[in-house]
N, C-alpha and C positions, 0 to 999 in steps of 0.2 A: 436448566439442563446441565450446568456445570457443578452443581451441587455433589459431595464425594467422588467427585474426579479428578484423573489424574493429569493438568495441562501442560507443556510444553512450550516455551516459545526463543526460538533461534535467533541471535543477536537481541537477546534479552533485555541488554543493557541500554538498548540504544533510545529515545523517545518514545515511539509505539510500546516498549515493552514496559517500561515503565508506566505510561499511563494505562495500556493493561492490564498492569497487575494491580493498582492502584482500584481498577475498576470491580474489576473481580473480586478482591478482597471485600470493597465495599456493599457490593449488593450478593458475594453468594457465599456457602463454606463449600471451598472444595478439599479434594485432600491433598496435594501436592500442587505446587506452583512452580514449576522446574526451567528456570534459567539456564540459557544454554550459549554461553560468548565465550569468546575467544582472548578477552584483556582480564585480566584478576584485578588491574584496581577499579577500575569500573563497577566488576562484580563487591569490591569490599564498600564503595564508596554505596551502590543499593543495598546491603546489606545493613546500613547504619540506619536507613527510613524503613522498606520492608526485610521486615524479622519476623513476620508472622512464623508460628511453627508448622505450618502447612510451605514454606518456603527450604527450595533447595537453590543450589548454585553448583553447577555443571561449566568449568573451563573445556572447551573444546571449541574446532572449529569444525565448517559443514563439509568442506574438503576431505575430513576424517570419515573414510565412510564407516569404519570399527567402533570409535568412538559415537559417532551417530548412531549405530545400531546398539550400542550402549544404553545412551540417555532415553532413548524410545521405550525401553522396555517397561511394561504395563503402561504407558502412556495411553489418554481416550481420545487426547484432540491434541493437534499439533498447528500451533499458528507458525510461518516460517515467515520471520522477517529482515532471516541475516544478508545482508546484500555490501557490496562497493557498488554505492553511488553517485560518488561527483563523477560530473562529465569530464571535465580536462583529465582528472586521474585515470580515468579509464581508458582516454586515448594514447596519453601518455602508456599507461603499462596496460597493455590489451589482454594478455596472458593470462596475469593474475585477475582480470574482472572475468574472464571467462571459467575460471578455476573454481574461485567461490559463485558467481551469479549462476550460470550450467553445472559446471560436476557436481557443485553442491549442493545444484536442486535434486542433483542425479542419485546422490545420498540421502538425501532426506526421505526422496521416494523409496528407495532400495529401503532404507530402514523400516517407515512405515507398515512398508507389507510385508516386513520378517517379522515385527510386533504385533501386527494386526488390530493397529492405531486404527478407531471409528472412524474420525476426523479429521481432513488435512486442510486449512486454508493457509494458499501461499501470496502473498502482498506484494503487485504489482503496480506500475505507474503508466501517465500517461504516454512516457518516450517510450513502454514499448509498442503503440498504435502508430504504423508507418514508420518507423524508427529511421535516424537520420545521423545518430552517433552508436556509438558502440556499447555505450549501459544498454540506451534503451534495445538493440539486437541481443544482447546478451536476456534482458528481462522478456523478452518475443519469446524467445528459445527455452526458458527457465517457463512460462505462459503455458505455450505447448506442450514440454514436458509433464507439469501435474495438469493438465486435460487430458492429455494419452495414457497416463497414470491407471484412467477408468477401467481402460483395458486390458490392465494386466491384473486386476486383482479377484478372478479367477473365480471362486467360493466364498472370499474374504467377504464383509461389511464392508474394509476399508473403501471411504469416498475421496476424491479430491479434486476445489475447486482455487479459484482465485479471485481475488477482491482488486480491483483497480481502482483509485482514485488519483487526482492531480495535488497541487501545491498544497503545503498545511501550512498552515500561516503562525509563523515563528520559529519554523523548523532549522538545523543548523544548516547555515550556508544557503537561506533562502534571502527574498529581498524586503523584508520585513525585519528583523534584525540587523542587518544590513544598513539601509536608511534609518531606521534607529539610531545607530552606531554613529553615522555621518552628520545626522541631527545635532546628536550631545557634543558632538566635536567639533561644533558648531561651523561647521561648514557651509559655502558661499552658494552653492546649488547642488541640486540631485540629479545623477546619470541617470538617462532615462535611456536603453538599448532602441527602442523604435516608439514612435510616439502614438500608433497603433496598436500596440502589444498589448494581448490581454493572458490572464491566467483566469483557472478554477480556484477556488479557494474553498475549502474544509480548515474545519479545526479541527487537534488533537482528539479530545475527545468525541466527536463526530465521526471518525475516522473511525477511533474503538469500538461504540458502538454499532456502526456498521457490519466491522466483522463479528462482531457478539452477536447479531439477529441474523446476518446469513449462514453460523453456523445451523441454526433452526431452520433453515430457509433451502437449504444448498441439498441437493441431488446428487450432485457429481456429475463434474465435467461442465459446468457454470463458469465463465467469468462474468464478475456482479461489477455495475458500475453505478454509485450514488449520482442523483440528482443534484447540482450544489454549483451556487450562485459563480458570476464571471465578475470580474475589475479588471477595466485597463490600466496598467501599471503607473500611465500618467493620471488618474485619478487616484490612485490609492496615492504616490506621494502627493497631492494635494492636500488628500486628508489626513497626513501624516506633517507636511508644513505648508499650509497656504500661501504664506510669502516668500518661499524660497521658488527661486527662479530652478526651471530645468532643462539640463544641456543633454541633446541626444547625441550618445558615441558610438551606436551600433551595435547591430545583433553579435552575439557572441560566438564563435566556431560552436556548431551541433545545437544550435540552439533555433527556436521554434516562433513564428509570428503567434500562433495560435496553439493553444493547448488539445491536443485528440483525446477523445477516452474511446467514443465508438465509429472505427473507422468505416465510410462511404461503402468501401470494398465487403465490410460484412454487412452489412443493412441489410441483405437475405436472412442472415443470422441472428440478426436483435429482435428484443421483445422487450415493450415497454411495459412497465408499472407504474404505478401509483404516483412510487418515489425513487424507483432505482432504473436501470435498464439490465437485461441479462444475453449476454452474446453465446450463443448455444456452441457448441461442439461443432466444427466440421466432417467431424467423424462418428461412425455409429457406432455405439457399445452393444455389450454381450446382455447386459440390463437396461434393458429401453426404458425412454423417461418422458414422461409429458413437460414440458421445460415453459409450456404455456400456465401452468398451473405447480405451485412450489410446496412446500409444506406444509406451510403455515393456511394455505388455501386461497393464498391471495392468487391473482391471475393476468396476466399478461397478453398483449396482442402484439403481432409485426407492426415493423417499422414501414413506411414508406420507401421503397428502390431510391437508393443514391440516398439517404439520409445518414448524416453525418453529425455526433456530437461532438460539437469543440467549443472551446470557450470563447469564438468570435460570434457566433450564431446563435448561444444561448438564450431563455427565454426568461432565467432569472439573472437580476444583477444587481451588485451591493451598493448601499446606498453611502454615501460619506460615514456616516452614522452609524450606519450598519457593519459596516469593515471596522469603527475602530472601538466597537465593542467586543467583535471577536479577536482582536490583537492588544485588546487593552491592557493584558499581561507582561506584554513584551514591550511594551509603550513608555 
């Protein structure tokens, strides 16, 4: 489907954008691939691996809502993955996470339906399910906004949903690089925050694909949440140094025992699949949708009242072995 189209994707430069363009190049032709960040060496430093000529580079930020309505023009699908996400930074400067993570979603949408963009998926995380610091409120608020999006686009085509997933494992400033780091520097033990503590774990490319089959998949007014395996963080460093001993120092300010994708409070709202779960709309649109049943024809049932997916309660989990083939990159 993304064959001679035109795609978009905000904070371009960052991981996700990189490995999706990386992906797209390799299984489709489309005909623009349009980067859309806010730092130019970034942008020059991806321009030295993709050069494809189907490749552009758009300086701008999502705060801009002129320029956003700029780079949109004849765009067919828009992934938005420009976001401030470390948690201390955000509490520290609350303002500016709110400026890009809200008004910027608030642009991105404005732009969209002046261009009359097919496709919008916007990349959400686990902190924004019951949120407890202020990314993940600010990613709740940005959530809502492209779900109410549905409803203003009037006679357009334009759809927009949102993809959530938790930890990617190697990501910057995760704890996989991290214990890496403290490994080669050969250090005496691993901080471990809670000896209970577990996360979700996706890889990179898992990720991408995801949002690649829910652009197929998506309606409008979806948040999709993948299926994907838990580790408690004192078993991943195990399997990261068996004989290093580990000191627990504590959860960290805004930070989470257990990772949420699908909060208890919507389990009215969820619909299992296969392999993913999809939290429907609390709101009715103007274009009604069977959300039981997606595009692709695959089909979904309720959840059970009061069910809750977090990464403590999960039904798959990585095994030694398992974990350190998906992080064998960063190893």
């Amino acid at each position: 489907m993304f064959n001679g189209k035109n795609i978009l994707i905000t904070g371009g430069t960052g991981s996700f954008g990189k490995k999706y363009t990386e992906t797209i190049l390799k299984r489709y032709r489309p005909n623009k691939i349009i980067i859309f960040s806010r730092d130019e060496l970034k942008q020059f430093e991806m321009q030295q691996k993709y050069n494809d000529p189907c490749m552009r580079y758009f300086i701008g930020d999502v705060r801009d809502a002129e320029r956003m309505k700029e780079a949109t023009e004849g765009v067919d699908y828009v992934i938005h993955a420009a976001a401030l996400k470390q948690v201390p930074a955000a509490e520290y400067n609350p303002m500016e996470c709110i400026k890009t993570n809200v008004s910027g979603a608030e642009n991105v949408i404005k732009a969209a339906l002046a261009n009359e963009v097919d496709k919008v998926i916007a990349l959400s995380t686990d902190k924004a399910a019951n949120p407890i610091n202020l990314y993940g409120a600010t990613k709740l608020a940005s959530d809502k906004l492209f779900v109410a999006a549905n409803n203003m686009v009037g006679q357009r085509q334009t759809r927009f949903s949102v993809v959530r997933y938790g930890n990617v494992v190697g990501s910057r400033g995760s704890v996989v690089p991290f214990f890496a780091k403290l490994i080669k520097e050969g250090a005496k033990e691993l901080p471990i925050t809670h000896p209970e503590m577990t996360r979700f774990m996706i890889t990179l490319q898992q990720g991408v694909d995801f949002v690649l089959k829910n652009f197929e998949r998506m309606q409008g007014g979806e948040i999709f949440v993948p299926k994907i395996p838990s580790m408690k963080i004192t078993e991943m460093a195990k399997a990261m140094a068996p004989d290093l001993p580990q000191k627990i120092v504590g959860i960290r300010p805004g930070e989470k025992l257990h990772e949420i994708m699908c909060p208890a409070d919507d389990s009215h709202l969820t619909l299992e699949f296969e392999d993913h779960y999809v939290i429907q709309p609390t709101i009715q649109f103007a274009h009604k949708s069977d959300f039981s049943r997606n595009r692709l024809g695959e089909t979904g049932k309720p959840v059970e009242q009061g069910f809750e997916y977090n990464s403590g309660n999960n039904t798959q989990w990585l095994s030694h072995e398992e974990f350190l083939e998906m992080a064998k990159e960063f190893l």
